[in-house]
N, C-alpha and C positions, 0 to 999 in steps of 0.2 A: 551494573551486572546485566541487566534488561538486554541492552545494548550489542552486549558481549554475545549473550548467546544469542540475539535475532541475527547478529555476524558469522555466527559460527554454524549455523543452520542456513545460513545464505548465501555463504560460501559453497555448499555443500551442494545445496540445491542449484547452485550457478554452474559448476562440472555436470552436473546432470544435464541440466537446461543446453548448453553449448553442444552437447554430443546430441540430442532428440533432435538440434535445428539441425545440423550436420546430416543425420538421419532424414528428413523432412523435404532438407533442399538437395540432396539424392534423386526423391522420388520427385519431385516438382511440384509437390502441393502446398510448401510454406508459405505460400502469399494470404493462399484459403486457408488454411488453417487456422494462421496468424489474427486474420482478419475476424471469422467465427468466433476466438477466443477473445478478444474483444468486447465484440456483441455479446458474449453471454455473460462474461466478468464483469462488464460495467454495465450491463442491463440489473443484474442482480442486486450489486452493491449501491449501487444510484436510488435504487427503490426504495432498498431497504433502508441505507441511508436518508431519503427528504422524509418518508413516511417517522420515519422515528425521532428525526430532528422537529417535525411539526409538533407531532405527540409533543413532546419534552418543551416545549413553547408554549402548548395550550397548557400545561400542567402547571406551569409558573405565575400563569396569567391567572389561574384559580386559587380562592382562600386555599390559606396555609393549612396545612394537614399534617398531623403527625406522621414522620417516614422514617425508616429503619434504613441506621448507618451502614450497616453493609448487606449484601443482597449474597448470599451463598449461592454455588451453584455447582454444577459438574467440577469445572476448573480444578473447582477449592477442595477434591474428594481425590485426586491424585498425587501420586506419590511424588521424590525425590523436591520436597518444598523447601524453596530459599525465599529470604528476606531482602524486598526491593524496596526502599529506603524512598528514592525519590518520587516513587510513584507509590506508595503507602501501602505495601500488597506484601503479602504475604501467601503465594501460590508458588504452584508446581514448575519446573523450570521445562516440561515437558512441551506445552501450549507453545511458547515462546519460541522455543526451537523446532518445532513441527513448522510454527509462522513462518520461520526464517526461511526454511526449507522449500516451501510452495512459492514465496517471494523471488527468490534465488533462479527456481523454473522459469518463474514468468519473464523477469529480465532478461533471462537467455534467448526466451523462443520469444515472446510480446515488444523485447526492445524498450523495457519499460524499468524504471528503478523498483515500482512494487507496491508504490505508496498507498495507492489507489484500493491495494490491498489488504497492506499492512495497517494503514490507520484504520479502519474500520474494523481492522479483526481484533485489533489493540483495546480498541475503545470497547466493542461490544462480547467480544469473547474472555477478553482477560482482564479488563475492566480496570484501566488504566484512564489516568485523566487528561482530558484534550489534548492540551499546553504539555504538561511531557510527552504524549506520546509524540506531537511535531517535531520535537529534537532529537528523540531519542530515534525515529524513523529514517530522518536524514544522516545519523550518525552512522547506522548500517545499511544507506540507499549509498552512502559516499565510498564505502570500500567494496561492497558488492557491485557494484555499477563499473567500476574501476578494475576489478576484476574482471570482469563480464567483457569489457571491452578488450582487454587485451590478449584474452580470450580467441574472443570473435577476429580482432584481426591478427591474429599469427596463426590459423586453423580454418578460419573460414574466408580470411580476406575480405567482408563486407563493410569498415569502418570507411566512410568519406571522410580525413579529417579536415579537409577545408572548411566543408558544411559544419563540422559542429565545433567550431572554432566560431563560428558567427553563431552560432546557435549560444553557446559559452556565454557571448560579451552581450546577449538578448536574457538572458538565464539570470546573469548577475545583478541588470539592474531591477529586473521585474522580483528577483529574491526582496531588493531591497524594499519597494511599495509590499510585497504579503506580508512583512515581519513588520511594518508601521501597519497596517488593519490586521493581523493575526491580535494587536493588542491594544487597539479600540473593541474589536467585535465578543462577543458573548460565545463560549463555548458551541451554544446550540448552534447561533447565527454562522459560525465557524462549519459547523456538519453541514448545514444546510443547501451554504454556500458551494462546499467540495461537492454534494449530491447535481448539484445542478450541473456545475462543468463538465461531472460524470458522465452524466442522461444525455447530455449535448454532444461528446462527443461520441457515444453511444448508438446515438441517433444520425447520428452523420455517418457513422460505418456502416448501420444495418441499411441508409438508403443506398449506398453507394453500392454494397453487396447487391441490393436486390436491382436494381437500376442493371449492373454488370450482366 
């Protein structure tokens, strides 16, 4: 169900995304644009992410503590709630497709499947657990993306597909190495890890912007 609506919100959000880049590269500012949104999306979630993945590491490392099984919060005080089974929740189906929908944009205009965004908003806003949310993200990064592409080239014409045919057969075997360490590594270890790649590359766009 999860799934369903982060696709159904991300579809949604990908017509939207496709017409603002259309819009953008009109004016001739989707490079900056592009670029800026970047910097500020993965400055943010990179942060937020290692600082919260450390927290949650030293917290383990300390005597055991009584802790309360579930943490209520906004989420869980909105309406139209359904029962999501594999991810043990019972919340608003609202959060989820709101997700979908900001993911959906960024693909369009960033070139990006979303992940970057969706997992961290998965994990910390709707409060879903690590290990589902990686499956459940790629199962709506697969038809959103797929979307998005065909999309962009019957309207905007910028798909290389020679490039991402080698990109493809680089994609598929590096899948195979993160699914053998996604299940050696420790949830945390797992946040910590995305945070970093984040900040890196992060950090390589904002020098490149300011360097330009």
């Amino acid at each position: 169900k999860m799934g369903l609506i982060l696709l159904l919100g991300g579809l949604l959000g990908a017509s939207a995304g496709v017409y603002i880049f259309k819009l953008l590269k009109e004016i001739g500012q989707v490079e900056l644009l592009v670029t800026v949104c970047y910097v500020v999306f993965l400055g943010i979630i990179g942060f937020l992410m290692f600082f919260e993945s450390l927290s949650s590491m030293r917290r383990q490392n300390q005597p055991q503590k009584i802790r309360k099984i579930k943490r209520h919060t906004w989420v869980h005080r909105l309406p139209l709630k359904m029962r999501f089974r594999a991810s043990n929740l019972y919340i608003s189906a609202i959060p989820p497709f709101i997700i979908g929908i900001v993911v959906g944009v960024l693909a369009a205009i960033m070139g990006v499947g979303g992940g970057f965004i969706m997992v961290p908003a998965m994990i910390y806003i709707i409060g879903m657990p690590t290990k589902v949310v990686i499956g459940t993200s790629l199962f709506q990064i697969i038809f959103v993306t797929a979307f998005t592409t065909i999309m962009h080239a019957t309207q905007n014409f910028t798909v290389d597909a020679m490039l991402a045919i080698l990109l493809i057969f680089g994609g598929v075997i590096g899948a195979q190495i993160g699914v053998r360490l996604g299940v050696k590594l420790k949830a945390e270890q797992l946040r910590i890890l995305l945070s970093l790649i984040v900040l890196g590359v992060c950090f390589k766009l904002a020098f490149d912007l300011l360097v330009t």
